[in-house]
PyMOL commands that place a pseudoatom at each C-alpha (Angstrom):
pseudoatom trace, name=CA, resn=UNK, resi=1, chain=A, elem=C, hetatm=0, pos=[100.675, 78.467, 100.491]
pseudoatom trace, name=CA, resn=UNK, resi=2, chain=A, elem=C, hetatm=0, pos=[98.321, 79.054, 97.779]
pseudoatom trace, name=CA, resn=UNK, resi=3, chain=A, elem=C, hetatm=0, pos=[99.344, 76.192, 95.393]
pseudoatom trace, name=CA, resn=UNK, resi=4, chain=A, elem=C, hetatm=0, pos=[99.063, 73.823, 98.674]
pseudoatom trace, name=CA, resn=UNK, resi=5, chain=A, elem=C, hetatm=0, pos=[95.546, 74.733, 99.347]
pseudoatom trace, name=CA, resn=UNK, resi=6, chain=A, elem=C, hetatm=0, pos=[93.994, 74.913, 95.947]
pseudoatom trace, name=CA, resn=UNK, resi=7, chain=A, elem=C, hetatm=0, pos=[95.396, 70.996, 95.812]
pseudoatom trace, name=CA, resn=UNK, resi=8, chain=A, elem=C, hetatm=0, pos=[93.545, 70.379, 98.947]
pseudoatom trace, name=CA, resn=UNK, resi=9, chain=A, elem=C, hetatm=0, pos=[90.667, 71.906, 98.063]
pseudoatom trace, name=CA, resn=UNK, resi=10, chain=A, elem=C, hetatm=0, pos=[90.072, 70.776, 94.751]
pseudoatom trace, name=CA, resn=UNK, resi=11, chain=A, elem=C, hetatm=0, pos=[91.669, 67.527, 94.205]
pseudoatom trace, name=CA, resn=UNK, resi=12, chain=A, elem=C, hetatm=0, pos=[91.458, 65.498, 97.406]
pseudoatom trace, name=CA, resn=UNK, resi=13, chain=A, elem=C, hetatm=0, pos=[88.537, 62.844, 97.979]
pseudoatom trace, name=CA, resn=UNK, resi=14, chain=A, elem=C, hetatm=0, pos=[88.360, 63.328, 101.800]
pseudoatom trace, name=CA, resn=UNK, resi=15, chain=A, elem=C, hetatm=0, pos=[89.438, 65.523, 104.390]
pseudoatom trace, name=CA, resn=UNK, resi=16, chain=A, elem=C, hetatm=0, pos=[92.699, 64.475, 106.683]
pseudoatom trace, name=CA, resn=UNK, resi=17, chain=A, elem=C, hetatm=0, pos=[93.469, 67.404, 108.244]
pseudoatom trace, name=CA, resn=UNK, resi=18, chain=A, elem=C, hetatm=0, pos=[90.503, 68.639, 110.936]
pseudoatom trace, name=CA, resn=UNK, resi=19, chain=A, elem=C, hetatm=0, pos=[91.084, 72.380, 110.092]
pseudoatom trace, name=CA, resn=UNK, resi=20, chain=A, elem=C, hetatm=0, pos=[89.228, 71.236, 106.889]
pseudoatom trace, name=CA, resn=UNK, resi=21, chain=A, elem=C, hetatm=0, pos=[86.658, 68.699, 108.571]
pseudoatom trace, name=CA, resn=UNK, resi=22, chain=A, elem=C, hetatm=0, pos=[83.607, 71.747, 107.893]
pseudoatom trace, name=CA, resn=UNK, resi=23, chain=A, elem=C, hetatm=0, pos=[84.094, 72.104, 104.037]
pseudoatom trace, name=CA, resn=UNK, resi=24, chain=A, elem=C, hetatm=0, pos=[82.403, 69.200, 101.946]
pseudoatom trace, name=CA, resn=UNK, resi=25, chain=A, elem=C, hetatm=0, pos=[83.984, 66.553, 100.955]
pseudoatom trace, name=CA, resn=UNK, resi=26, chain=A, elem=C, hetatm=0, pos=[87.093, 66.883, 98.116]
pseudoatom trace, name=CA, resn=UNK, resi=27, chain=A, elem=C, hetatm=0, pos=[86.359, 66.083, 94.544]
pseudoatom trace, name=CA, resn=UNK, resi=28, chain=A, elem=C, hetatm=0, pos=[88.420, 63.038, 93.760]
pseudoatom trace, name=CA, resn=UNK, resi=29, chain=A, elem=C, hetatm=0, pos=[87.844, 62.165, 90.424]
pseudoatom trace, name=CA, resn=UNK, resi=30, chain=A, elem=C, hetatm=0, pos=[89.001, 65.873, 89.266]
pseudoatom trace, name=CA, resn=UNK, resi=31, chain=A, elem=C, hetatm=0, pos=[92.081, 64.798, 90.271]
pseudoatom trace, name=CA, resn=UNK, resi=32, chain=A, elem=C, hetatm=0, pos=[92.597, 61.222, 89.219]
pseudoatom trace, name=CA, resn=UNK, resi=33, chain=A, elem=C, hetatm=0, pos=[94.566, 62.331, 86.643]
pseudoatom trace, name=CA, resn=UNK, resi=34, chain=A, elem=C, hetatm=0, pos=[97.311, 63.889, 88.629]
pseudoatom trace, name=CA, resn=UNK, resi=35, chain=A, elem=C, hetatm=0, pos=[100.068, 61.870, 89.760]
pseudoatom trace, name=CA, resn=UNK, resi=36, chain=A, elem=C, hetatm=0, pos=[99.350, 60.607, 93.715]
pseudoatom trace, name=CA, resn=UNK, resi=37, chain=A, elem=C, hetatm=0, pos=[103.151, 62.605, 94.925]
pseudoatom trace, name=CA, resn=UNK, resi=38, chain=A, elem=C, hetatm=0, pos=[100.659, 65.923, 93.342]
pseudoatom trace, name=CA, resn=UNK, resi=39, chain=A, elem=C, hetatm=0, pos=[97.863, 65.472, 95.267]
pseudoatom trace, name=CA, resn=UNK, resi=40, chain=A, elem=C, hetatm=0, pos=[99.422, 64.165, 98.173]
pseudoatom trace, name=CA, resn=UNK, resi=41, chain=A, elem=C, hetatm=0, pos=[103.274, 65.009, 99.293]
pseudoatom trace, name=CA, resn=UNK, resi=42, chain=A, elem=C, hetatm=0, pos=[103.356, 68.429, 96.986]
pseudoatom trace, name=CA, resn=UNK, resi=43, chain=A, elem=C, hetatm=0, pos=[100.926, 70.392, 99.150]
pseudoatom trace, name=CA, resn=UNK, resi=44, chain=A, elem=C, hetatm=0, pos=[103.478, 70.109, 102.360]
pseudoatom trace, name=CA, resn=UNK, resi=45, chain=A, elem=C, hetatm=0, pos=[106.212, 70.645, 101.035]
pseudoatom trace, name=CA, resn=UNK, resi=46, chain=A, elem=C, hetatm=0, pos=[104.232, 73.838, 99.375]
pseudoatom trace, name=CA, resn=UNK, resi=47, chain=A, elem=C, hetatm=0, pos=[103.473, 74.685, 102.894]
pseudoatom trace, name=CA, resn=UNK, resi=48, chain=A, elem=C, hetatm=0, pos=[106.197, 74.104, 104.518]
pseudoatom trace, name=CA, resn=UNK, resi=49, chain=A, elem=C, hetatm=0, pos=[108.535, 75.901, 102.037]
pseudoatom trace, name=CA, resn=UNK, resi=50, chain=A, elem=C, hetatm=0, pos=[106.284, 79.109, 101.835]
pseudoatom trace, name=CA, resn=UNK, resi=51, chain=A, elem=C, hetatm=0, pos=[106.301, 79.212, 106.240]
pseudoatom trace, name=CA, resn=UNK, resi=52, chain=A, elem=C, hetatm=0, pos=[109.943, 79.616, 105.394]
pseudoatom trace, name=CA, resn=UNK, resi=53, chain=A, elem=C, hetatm=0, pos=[109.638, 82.083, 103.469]
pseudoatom trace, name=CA, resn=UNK, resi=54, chain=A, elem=C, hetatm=0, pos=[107.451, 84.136, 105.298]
pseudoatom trace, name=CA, resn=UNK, resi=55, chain=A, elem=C, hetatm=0, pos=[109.987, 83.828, 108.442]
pseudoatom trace, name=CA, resn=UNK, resi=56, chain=A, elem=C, hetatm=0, pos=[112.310, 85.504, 105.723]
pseudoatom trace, name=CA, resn=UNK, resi=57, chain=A, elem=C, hetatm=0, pos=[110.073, 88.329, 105.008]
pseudoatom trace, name=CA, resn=UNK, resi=58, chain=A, elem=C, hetatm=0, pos=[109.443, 89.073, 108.944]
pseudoatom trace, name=CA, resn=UNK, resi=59, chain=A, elem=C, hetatm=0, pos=[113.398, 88.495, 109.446]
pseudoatom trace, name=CA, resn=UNK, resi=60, chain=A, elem=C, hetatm=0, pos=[114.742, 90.226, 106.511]
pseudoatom trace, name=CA, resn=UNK, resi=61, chain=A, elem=C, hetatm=0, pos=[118.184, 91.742, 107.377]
pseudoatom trace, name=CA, resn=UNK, resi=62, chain=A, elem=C, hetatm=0, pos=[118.435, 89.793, 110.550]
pseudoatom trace, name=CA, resn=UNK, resi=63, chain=A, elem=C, hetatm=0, pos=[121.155, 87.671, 111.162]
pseudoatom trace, name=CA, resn=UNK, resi=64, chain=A, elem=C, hetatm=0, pos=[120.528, 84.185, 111.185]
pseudoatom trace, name=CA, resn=UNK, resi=65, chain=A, elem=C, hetatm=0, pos=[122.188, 83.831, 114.731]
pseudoatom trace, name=CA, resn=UNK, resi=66, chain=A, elem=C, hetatm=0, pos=[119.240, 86.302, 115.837]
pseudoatom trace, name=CA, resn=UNK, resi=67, chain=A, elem=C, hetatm=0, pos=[116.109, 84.248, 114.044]
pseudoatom trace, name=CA, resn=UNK, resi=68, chain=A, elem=C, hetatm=0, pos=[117.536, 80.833, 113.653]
pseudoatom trace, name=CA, resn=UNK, resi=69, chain=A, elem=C, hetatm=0, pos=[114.482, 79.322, 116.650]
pseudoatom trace, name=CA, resn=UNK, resi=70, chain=A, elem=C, hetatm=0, pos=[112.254, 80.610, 114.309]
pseudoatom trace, name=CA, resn=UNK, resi=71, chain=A, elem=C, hetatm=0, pos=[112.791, 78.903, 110.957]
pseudoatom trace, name=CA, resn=UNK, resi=72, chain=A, elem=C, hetatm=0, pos=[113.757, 75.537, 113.197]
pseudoatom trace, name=CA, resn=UNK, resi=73, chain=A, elem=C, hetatm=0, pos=[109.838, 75.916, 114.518]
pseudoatom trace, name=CA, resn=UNK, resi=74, chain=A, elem=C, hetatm=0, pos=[108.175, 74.786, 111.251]
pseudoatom trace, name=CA, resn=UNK, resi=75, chain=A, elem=C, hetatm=0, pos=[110.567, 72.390, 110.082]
pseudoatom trace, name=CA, resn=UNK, resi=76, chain=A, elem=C, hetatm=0, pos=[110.354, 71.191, 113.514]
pseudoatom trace, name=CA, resn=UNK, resi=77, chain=A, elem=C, hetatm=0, pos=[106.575, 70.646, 113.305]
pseudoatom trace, name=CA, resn=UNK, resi=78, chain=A, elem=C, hetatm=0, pos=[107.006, 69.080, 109.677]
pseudoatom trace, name=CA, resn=UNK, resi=79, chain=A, elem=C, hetatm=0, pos=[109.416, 66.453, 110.299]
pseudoatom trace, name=CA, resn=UNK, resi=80, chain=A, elem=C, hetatm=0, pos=[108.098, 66.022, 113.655]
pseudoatom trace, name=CA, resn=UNK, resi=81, chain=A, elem=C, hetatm=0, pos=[104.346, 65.458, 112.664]
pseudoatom trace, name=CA, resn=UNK, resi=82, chain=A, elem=C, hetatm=0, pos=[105.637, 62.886, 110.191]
pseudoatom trace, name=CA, resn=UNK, resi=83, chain=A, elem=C, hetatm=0, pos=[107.494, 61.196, 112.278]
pseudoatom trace, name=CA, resn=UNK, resi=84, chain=A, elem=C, hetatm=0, pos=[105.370, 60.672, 115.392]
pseudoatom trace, name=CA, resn=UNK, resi=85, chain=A, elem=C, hetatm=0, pos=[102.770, 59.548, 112.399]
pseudoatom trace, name=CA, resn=UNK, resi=86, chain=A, elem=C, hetatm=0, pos=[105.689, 56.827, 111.444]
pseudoatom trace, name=CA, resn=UNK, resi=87, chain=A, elem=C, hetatm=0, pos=[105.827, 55.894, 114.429]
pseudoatom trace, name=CA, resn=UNK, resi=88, chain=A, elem=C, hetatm=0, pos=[101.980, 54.989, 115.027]
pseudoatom trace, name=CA, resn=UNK, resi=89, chain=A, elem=C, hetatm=0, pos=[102.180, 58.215, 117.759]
pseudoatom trace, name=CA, resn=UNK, resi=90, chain=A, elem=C, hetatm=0, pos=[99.777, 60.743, 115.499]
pseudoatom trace, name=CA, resn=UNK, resi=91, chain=A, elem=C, hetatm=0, pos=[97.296, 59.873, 113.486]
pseudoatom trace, name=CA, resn=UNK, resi=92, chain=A, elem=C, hetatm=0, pos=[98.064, 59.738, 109.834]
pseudoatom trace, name=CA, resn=UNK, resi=93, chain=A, elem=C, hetatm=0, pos=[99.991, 57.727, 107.193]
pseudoatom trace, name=CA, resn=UNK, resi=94, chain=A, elem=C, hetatm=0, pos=[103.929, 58.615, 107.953]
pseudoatom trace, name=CA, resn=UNK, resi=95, chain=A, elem=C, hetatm=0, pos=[104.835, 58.674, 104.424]
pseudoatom trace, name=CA, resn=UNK, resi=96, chain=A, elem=C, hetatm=0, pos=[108.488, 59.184, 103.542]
pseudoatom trace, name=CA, resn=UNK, resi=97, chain=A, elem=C, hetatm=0, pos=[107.618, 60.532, 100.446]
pseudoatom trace, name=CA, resn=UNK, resi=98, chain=A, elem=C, hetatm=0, pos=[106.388, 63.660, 102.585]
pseudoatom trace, name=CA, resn=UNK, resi=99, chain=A, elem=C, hetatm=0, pos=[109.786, 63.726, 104.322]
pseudoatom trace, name=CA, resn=UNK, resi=100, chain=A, elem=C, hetatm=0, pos=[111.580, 64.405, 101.085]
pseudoatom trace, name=CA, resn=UNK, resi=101, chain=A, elem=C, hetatm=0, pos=[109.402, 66.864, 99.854]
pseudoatom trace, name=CA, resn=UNK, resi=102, chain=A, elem=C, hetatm=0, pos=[109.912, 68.763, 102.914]
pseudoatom trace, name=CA, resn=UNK, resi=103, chain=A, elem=C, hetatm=0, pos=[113.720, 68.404, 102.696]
pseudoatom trace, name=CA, resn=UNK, resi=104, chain=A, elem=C, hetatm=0, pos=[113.530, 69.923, 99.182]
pseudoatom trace, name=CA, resn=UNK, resi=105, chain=A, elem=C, hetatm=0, pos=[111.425, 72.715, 100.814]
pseudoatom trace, name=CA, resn=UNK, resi=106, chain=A, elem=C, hetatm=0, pos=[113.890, 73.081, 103.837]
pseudoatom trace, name=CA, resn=UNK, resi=107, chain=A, elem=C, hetatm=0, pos=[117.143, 73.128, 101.259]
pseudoatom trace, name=CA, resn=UNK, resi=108, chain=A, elem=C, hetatm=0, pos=[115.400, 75.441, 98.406]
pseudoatom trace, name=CA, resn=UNK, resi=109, chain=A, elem=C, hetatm=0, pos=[113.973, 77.964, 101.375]
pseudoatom trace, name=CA, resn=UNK, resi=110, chain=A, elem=C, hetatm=0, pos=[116.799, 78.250, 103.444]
pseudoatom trace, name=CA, resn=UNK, resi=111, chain=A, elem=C, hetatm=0, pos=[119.156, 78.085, 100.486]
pseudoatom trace, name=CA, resn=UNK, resi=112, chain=A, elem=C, hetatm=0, pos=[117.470, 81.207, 99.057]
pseudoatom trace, name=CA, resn=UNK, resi=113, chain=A, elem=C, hetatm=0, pos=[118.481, 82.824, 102.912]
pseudoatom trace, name=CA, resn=UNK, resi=114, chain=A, elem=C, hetatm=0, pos=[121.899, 82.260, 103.091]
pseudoatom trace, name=CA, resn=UNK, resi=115, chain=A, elem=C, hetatm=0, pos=[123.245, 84.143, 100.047]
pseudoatom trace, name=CA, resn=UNK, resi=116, chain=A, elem=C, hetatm=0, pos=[121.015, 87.488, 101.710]
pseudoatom trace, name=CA, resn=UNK, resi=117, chain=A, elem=C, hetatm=0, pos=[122.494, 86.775, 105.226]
pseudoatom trace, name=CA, resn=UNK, resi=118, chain=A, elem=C, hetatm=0, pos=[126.023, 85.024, 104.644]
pseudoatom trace, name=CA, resn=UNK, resi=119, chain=A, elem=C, hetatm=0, pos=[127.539, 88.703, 105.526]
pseudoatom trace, name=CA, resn=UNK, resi=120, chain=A, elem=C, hetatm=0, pos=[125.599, 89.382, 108.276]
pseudoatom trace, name=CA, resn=UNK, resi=121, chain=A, elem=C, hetatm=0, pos=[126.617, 85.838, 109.777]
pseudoatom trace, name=CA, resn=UNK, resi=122, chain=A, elem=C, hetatm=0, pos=[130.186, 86.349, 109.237]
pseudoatom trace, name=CA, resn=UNK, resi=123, chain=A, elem=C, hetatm=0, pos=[130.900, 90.579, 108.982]
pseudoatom trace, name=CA, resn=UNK, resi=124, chain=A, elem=C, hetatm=0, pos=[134.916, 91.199, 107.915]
pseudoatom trace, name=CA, resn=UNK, resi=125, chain=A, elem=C, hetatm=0, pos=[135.692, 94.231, 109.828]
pseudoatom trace, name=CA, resn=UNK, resi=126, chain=A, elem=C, hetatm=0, pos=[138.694, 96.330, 107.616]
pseudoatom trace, name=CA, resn=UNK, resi=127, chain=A, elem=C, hetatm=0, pos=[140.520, 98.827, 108.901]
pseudoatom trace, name=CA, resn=UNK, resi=128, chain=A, elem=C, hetatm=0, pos=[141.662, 101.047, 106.342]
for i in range(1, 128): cmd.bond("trace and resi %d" % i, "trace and resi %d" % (i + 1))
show_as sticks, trace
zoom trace
């Protein structure tokens, strides 16, 4: 969440999201140099990957069965936001490269879930 904001805050020319609309503008030309995917799609997926991880932390030891609504709640939101923005629906550019960086951040957060959970998903009951 960190990363995501410092990029916002310190690299980008104008404000697009209205949570930031109070702070002065960005400072563009500090971040010419970085590549546009930097400035622009890594900050989401950032975000998007560390909400995951934070439903972890609140769910740890939880099966997924029990917690799945929540971690389907911000990828919900992400690919949903970028979509209706695709679409012309919600203001803002709709920019696939967005989409993949919040599949990475779906597959990388989730993936580090699974390994923690996969025998509270599927317990083997032995009877010795």
């Amino acid at each position: 969440m960190l990363g995501g904001s410092m990029v916002y805050l310190l690299f980008r020319a104008y404000w697009d999201l209205s949570l930031l609309s109070f702070l002065p503008e960005g400072n563009s030309a500090a971040g010419a140099w970085l590549p546009h995917w930097v400035r622009f799609q890594l900050p989401d997926g950032l975000w998007l990957y560390s909400a995951l991880r934070f439903q972890q932390w609140v769910w740890q030891g939880a099966s997924l069965r029990k917690c799945w609504g929540w971690f389907l709640l911000p990828i919900g939101l992400a690919f949903g936001s970028e979509g209706l923005q695709l679409m012309g629906w919600l203001r803002g550019t709709g920019d696939w490269g967005d989409m993949l960086w919040y599949l990475a951040a779906v597959l990388v957060g989730l993936g580090t879930y699974f390994p923690t959970s996969h025998k509270k998903l599927y317990p083997t009951h032995r009877s010795t």
